[in-house]
NUMARTI-380214 format. One record per atom (N, C-alpha, C): residue number from 1; x negated, y, z negated; residue in one letter. Coordinates in steps of 0.001 Angstrom, whole numbers. Example, Ala and Ser with C-alpha at 12.3 -4.5 7.8 and 13.67 -1.06 7.14 Angstrom:
2
GUZA,1,-13190,-5690,-7800,a
GUZA,1,-12300,-4500,-7800,a
GUZA,1,-13200,-3300,-7800,a
GUZA,2,-12850,-2250,-7080,s
GUZA,2,-13670,-1060,-7140,s
GUZA,2,-12900,30,-7870,s
This chain:
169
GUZA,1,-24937,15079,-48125,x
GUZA,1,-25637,16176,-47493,x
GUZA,1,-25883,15826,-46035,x
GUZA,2,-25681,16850,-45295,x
GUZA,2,-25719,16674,-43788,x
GUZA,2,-27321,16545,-43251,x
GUZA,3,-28067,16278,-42367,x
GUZA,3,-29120,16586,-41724,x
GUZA,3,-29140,17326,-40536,x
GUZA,4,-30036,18018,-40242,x
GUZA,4,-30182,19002,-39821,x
GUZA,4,-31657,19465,-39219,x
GUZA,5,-31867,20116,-38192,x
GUZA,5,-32947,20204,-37016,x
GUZA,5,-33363,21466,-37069,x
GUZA,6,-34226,22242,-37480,x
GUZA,6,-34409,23900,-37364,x
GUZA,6,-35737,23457,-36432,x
GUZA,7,-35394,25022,-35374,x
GUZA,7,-35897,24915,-34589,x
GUZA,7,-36125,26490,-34087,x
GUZA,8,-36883,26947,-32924,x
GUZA,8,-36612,28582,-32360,x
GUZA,8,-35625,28231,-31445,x
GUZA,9,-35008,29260,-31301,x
GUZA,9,-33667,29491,-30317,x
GUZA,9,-34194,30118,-29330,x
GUZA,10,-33288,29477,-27848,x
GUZA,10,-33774,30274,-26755,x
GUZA,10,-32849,31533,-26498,x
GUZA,11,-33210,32010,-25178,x
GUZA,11,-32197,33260,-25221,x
GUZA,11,-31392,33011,-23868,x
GUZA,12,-31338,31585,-23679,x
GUZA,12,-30034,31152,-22598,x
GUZA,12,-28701,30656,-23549,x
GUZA,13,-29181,30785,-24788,x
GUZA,13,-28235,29828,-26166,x
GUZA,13,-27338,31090,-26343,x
GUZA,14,-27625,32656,-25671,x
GUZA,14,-26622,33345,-26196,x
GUZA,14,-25428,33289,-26751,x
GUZA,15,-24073,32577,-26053,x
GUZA,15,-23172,32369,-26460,x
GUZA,15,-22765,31205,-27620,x
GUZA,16,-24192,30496,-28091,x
GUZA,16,-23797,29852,-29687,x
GUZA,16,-24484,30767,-30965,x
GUZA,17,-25483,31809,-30254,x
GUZA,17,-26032,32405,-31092,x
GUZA,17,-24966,34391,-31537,x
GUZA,18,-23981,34019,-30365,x
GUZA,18,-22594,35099,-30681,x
GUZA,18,-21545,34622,-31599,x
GUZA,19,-21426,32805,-31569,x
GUZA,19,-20635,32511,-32099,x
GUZA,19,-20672,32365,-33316,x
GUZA,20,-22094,32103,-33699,x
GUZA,20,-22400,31786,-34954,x
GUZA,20,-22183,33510,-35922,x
GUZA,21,-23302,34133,-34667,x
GUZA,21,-22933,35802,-36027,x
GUZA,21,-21727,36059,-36166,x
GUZA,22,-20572,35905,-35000,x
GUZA,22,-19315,36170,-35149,x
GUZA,22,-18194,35681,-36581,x
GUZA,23,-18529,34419,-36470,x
GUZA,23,-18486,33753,-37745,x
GUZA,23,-19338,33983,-39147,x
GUZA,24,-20092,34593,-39294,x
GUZA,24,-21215,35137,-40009,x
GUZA,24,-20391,36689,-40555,x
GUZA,25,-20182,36809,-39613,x
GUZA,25,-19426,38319,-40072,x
GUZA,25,-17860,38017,-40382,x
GUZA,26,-17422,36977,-40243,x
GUZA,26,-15958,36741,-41090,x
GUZA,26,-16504,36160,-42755,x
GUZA,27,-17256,35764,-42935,x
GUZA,27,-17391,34832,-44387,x
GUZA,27,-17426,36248,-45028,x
GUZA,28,-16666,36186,-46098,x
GUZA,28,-16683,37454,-46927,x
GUZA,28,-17800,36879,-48253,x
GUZA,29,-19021,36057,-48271,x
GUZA,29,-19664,35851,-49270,x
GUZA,29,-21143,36395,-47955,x
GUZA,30,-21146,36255,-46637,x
GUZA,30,-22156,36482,-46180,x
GUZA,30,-22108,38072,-45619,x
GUZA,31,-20851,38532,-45214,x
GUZA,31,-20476,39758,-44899,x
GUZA,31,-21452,40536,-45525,x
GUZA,32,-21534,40746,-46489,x
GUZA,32,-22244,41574,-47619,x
GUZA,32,-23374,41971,-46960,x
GUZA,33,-23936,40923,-46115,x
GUZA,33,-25586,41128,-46364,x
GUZA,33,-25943,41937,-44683,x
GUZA,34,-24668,41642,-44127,x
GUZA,34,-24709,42529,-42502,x
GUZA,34,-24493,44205,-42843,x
GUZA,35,-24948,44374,-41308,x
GUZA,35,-24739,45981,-41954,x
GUZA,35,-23709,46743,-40617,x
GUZA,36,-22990,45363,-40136,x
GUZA,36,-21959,45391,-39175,x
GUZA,36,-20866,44734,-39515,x
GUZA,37,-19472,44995,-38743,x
GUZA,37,-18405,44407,-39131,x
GUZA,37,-18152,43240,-38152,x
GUZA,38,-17234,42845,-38399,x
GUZA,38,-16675,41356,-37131,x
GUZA,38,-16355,42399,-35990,x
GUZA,39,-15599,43257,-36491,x
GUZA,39,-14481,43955,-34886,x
GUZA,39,-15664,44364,-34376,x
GUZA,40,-16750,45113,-34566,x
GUZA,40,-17560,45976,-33958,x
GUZA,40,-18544,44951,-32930,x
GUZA,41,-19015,43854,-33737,x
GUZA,41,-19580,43078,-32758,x
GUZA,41,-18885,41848,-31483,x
GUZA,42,-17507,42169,-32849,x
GUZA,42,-16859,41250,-31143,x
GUZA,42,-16406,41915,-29956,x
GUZA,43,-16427,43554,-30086,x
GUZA,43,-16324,43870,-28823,x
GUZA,43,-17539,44236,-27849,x
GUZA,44,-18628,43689,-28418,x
GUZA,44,-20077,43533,-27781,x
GUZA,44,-20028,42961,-26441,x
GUZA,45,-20023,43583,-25283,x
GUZA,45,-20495,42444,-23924,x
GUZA,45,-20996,41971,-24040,x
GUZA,46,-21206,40620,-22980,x
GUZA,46,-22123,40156,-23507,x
GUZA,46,-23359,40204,-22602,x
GUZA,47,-23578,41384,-22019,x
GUZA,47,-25196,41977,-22072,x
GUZA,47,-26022,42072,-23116,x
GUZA,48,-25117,42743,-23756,x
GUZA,48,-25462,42989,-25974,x
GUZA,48,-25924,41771,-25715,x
GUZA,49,-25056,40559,-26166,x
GUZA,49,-25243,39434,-26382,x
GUZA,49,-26738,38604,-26516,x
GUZA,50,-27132,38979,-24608,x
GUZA,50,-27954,38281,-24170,x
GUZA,50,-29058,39011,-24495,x
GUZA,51,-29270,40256,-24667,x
GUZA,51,-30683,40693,-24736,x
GUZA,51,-30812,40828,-26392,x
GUZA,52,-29854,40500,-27168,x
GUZA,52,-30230,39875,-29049,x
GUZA,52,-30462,38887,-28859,x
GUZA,53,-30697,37653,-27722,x
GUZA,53,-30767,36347,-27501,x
GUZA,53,-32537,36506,-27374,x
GUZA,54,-32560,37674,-26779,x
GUZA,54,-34383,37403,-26677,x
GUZA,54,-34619,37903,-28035,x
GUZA,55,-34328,38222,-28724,x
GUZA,55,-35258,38369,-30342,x
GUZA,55,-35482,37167,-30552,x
GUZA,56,-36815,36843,-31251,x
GUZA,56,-37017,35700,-32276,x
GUZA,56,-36270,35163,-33146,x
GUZA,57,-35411,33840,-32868,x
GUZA,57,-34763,33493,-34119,x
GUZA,57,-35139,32047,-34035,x
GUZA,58,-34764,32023,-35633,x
GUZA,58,-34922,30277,-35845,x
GUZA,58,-33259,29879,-36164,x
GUZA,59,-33404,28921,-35755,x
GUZA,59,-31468,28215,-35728,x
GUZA,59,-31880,26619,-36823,x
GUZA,60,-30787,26327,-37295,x
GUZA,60,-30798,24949,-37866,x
GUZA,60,-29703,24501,-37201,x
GUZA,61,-29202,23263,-36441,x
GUZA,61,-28317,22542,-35921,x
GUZA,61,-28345,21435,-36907,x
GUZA,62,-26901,20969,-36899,x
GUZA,62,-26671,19476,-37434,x
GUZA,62,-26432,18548,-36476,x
GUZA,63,-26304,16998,-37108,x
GUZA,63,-26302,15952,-35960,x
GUZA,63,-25633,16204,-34790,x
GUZA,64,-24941,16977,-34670,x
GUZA,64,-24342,17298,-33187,x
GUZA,64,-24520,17966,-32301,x
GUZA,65,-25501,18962,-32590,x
GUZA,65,-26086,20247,-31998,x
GUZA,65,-25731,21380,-32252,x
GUZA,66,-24311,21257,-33625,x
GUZA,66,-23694,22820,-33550,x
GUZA,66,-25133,23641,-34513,x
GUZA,67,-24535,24765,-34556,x
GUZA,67,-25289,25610,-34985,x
GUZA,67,-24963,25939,-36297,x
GUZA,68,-25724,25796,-37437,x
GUZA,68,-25368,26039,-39184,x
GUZA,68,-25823,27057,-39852,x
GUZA,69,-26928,27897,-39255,x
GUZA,69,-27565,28678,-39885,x
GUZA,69,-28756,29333,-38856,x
GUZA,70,-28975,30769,-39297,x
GUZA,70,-29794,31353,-37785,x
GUZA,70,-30399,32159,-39336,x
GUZA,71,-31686,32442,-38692,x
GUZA,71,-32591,34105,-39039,x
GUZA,71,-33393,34557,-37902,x
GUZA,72,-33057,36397,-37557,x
GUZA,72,-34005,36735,-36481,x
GUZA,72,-35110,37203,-37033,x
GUZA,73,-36479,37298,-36330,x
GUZA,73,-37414,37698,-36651,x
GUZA,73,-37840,38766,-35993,x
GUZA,74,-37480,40473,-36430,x
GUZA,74,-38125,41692,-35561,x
GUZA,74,-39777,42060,-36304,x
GUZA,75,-40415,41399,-34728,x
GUZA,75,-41973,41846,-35037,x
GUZA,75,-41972,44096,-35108,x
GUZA,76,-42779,44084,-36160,x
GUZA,76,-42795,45468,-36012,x
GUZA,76,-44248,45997,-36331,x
GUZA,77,-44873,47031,-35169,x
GUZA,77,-45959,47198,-35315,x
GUZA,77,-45653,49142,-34780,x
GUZA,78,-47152,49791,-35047,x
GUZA,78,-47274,50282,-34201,x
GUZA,78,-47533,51917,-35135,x
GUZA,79,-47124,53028,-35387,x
GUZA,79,-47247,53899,-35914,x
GUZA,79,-46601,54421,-36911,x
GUZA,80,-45422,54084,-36474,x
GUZA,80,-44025,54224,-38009,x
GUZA,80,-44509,52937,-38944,x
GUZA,81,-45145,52314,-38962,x
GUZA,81,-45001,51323,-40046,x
GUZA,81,-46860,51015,-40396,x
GUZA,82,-45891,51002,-41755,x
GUZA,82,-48107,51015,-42576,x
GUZA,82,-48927,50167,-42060,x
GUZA,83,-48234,49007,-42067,x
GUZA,83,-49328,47729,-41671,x
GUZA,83,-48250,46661,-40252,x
GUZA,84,-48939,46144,-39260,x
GUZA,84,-48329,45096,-38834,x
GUZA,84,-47342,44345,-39501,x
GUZA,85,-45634,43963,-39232,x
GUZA,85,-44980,43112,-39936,x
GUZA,85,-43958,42840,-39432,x
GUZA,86,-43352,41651,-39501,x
GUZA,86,-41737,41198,-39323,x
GUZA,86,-41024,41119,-40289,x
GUZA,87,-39461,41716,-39824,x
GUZA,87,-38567,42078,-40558,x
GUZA,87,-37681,40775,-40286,x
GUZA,88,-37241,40233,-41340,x
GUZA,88,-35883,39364,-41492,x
GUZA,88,-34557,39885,-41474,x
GUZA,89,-34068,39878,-40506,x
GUZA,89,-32373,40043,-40538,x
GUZA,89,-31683,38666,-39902,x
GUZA,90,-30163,38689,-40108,x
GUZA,90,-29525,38074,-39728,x
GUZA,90,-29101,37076,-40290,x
GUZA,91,-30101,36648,-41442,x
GUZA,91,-30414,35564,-42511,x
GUZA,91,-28719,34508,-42489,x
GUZA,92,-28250,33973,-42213,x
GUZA,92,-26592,32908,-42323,x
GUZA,92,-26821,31646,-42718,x
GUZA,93,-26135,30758,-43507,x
GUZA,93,-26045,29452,-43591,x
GUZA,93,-24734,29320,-43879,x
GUZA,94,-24292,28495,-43047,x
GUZA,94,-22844,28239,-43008,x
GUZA,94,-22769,27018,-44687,x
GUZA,95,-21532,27635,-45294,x
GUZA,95,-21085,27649,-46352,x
GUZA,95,-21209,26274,-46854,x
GUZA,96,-21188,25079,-45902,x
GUZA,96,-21099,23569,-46505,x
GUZA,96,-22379,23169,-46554,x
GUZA,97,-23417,24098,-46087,x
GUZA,97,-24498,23979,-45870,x
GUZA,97,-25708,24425,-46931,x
GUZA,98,-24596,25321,-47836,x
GUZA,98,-26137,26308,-48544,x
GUZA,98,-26246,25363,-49618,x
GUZA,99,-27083,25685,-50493,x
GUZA,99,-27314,25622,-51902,x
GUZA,99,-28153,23769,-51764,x
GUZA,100,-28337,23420,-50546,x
GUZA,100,-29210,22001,-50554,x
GUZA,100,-30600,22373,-49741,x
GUZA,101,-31174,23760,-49695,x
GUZA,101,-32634,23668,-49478,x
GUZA,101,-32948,23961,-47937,x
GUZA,102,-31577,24274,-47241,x
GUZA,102,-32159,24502,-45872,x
GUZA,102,-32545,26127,-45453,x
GUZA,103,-31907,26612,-46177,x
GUZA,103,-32346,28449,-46076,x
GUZA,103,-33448,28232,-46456,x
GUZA,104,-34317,27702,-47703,x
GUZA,104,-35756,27965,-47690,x
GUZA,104,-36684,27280,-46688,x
GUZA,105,-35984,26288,-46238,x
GUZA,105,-36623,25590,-45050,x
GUZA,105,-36651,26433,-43761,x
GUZA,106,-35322,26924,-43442,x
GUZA,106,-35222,28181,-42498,x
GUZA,106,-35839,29057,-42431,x
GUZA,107,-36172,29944,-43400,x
GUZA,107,-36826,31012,-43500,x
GUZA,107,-38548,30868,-43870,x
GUZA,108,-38964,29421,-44328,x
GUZA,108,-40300,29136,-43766,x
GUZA,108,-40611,28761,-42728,x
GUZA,109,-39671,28854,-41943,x
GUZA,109,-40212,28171,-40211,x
GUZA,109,-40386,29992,-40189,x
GUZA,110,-39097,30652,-40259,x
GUZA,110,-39525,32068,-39915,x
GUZA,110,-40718,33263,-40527,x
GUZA,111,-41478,32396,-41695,x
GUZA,111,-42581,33340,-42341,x
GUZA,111,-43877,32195,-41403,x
GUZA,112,-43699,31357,-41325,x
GUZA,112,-44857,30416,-40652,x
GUZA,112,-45105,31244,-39114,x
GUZA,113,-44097,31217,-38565,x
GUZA,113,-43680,31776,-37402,x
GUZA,113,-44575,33567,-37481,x
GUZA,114,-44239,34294,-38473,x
GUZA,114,-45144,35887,-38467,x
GUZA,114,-46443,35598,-38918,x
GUZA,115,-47216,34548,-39486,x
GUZA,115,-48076,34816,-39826,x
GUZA,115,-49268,34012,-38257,x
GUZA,116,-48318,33554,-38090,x
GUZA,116,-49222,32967,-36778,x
GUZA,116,-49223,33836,-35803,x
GUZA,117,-48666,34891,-35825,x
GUZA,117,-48531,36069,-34739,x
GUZA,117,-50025,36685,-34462,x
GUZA,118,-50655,36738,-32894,x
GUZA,118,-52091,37053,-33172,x
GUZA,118,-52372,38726,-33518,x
GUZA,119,-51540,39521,-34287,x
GUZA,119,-51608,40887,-34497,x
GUZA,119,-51854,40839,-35664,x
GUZA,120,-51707,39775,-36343,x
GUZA,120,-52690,39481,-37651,x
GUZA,120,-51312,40242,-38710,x
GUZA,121,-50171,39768,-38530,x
GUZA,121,-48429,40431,-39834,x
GUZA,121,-49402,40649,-41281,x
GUZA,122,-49072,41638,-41888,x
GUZA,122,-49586,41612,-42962,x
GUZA,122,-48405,41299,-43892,x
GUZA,123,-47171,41384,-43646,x
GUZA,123,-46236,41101,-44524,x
GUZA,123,-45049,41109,-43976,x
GUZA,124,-44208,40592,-44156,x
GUZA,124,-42646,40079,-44171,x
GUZA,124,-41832,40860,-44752,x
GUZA,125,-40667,41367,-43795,x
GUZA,125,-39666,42492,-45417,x
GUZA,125,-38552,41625,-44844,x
GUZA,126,-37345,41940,-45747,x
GUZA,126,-36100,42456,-45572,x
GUZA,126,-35365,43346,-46186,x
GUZA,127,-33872,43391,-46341,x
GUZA,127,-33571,44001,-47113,x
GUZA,127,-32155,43239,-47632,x
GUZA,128,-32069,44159,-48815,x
GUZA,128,-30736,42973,-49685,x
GUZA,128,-30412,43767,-50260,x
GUZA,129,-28636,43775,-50232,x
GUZA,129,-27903,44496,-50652,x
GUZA,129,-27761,44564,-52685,x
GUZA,130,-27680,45226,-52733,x
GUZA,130,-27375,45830,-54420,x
GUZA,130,-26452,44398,-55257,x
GUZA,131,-25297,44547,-55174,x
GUZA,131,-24471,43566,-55182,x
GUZA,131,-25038,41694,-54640,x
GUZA,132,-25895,41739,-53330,x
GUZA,132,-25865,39767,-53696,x
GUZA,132,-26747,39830,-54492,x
GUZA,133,-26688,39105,-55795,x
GUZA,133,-27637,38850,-56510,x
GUZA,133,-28380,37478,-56455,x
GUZA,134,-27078,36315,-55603,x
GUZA,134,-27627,34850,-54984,x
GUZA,134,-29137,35627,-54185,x
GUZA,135,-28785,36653,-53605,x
GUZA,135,-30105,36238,-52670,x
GUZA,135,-30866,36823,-52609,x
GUZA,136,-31150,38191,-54139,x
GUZA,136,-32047,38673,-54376,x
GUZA,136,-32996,37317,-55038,x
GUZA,137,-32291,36493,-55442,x
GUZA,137,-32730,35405,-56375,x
GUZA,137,-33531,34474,-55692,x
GUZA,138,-32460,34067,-54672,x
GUZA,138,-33462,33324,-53820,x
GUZA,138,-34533,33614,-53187,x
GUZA,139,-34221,34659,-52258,x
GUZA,139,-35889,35862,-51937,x
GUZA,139,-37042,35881,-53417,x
GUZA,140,-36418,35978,-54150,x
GUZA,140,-37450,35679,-55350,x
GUZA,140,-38426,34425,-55697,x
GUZA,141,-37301,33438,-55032,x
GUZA,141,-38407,31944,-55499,x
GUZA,141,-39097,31537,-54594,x
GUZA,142,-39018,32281,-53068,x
GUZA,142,-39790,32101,-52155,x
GUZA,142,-40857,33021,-52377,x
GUZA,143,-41166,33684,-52880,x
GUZA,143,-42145,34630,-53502,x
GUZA,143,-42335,36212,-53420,x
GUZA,144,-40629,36691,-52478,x
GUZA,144,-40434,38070,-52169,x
GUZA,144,-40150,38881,-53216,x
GUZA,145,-41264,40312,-53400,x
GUZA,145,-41109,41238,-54461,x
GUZA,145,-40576,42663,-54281,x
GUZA,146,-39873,42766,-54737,x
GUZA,146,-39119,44686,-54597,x
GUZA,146,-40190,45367,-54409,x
GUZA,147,-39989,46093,-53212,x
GUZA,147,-41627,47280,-52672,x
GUZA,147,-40560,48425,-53545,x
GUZA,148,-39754,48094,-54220,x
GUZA,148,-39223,50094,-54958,x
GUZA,148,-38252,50651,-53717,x
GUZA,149,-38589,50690,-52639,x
GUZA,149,-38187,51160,-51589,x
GUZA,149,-36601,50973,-51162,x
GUZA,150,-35802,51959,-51404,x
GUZA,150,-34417,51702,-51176,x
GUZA,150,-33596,52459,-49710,x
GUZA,151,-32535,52541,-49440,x
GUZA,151,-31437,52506,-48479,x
GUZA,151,-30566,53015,-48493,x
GUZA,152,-29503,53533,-48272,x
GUZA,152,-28078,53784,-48245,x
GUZA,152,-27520,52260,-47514,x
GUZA,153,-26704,51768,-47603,x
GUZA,153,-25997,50198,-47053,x
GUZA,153,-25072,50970,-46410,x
GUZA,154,-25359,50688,-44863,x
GUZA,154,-24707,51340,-43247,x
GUZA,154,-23489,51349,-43467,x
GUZA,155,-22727,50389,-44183,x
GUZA,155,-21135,50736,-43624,x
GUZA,155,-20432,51075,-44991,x
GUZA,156,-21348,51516,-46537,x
GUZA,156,-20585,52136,-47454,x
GUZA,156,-22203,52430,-47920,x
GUZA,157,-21951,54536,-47544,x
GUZA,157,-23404,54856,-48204,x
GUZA,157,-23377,54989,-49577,x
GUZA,158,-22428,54694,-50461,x
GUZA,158,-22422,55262,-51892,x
GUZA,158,-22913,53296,-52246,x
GUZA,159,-23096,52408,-51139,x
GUZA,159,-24111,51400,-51909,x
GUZA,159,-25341,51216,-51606,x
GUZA,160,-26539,50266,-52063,x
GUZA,160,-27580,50406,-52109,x
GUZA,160,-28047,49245,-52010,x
GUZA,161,-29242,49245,-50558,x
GUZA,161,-30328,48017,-50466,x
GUZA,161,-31401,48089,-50566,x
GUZA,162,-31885,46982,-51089,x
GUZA,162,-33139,47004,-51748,x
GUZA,162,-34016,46442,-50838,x
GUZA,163,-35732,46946,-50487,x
GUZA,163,-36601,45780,-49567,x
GUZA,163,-37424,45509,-50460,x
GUZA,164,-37660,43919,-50034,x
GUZA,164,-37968,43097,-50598,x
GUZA,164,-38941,42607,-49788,x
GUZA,165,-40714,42176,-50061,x
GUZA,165,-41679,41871,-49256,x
GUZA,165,-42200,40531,-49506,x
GUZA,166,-42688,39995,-48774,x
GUZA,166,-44005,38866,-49025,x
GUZA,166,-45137,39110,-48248,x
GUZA,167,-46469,39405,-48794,x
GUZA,167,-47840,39897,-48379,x
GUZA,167,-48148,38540,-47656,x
GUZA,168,-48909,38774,-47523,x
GUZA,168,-49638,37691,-46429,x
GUZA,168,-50811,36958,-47398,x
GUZA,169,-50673,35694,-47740,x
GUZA,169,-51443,35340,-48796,x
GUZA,169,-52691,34919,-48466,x
């Protein structure tokens, strides 16, 4: 098993944080969970680029500095939404990487990260497609529960995503 550094990403890292989704959107086991294709974001300038560089993300690097795994964190407040909260997208762990404990490590830097927010997050969503069932599963043992609340899935509406929450304990 490799070791590995999770950390927040800056937004001068743009071009490892393009390379990584770029690659993110070729794995046909992570594909699933985007709600974009490879072609569409690789013809992104990279203005695109740089101003998804200022969202909140957490990155994991291995001994070398590459990049193995990212989640962004969109704070969301304000009138459309019931209570204060951040949304998880982007969720990746590169393939030699999963299944040894660093996605839950990842994605508690990124729930540690909303609850320290001083707007007081009342809860955490994402959403997960119909079909992965790896990561309805895993969202499960971190303690995320189906709010009921479903989707049409952006790039085939005849499928279906599910959100999935953690309250603020």
């Amino acid at each position: 098993m490799s070791s590995y550094t999770i950390r927040a990403s800056r937004p001068d890292e743009w071009r490892a944080q393009r390379a990584l989704r770029l690659e993110a959107l070729k794995d046909p086991v992570a594909a699933l969970a985007f709600v974009n294709t490879h072609d569409t974001e690789a013809a992104f300038d990279d203005e695109v680029w740089q101003r998804r560089a200022g969202t909140q993300s957490f990155i994991a690097e291995d001994e070398a500095g590459e990049r193995v795994a990212n989640v962004a964190v969109l704070v969301e407040s304000g009138e459309e939404f019931d209570v204060p909260q951040t949304h998880l997208v982007g969720v990746y762990v590169r393939p030699e990487f999963r299944g040894g404990g660093l996605a839950a490590e990842l994605l508690g830097a990124a729930i540690a990260w909303s609850w320290e927010l001083p707007e007081r997050v009342r809860r955490v969503r994402l959403w997960v497609h119909e079909d992965n069932h790896r990561a309805q599963a895993f969202y499960k043992r971190l303690g995320f529960v189906s709010t009921g609340r479903t989707m049409a899935f952006p790039l085939d509406p005849s499928q279906t995503e599910y959100e999935m929450e953690l309250e603020r304990p």
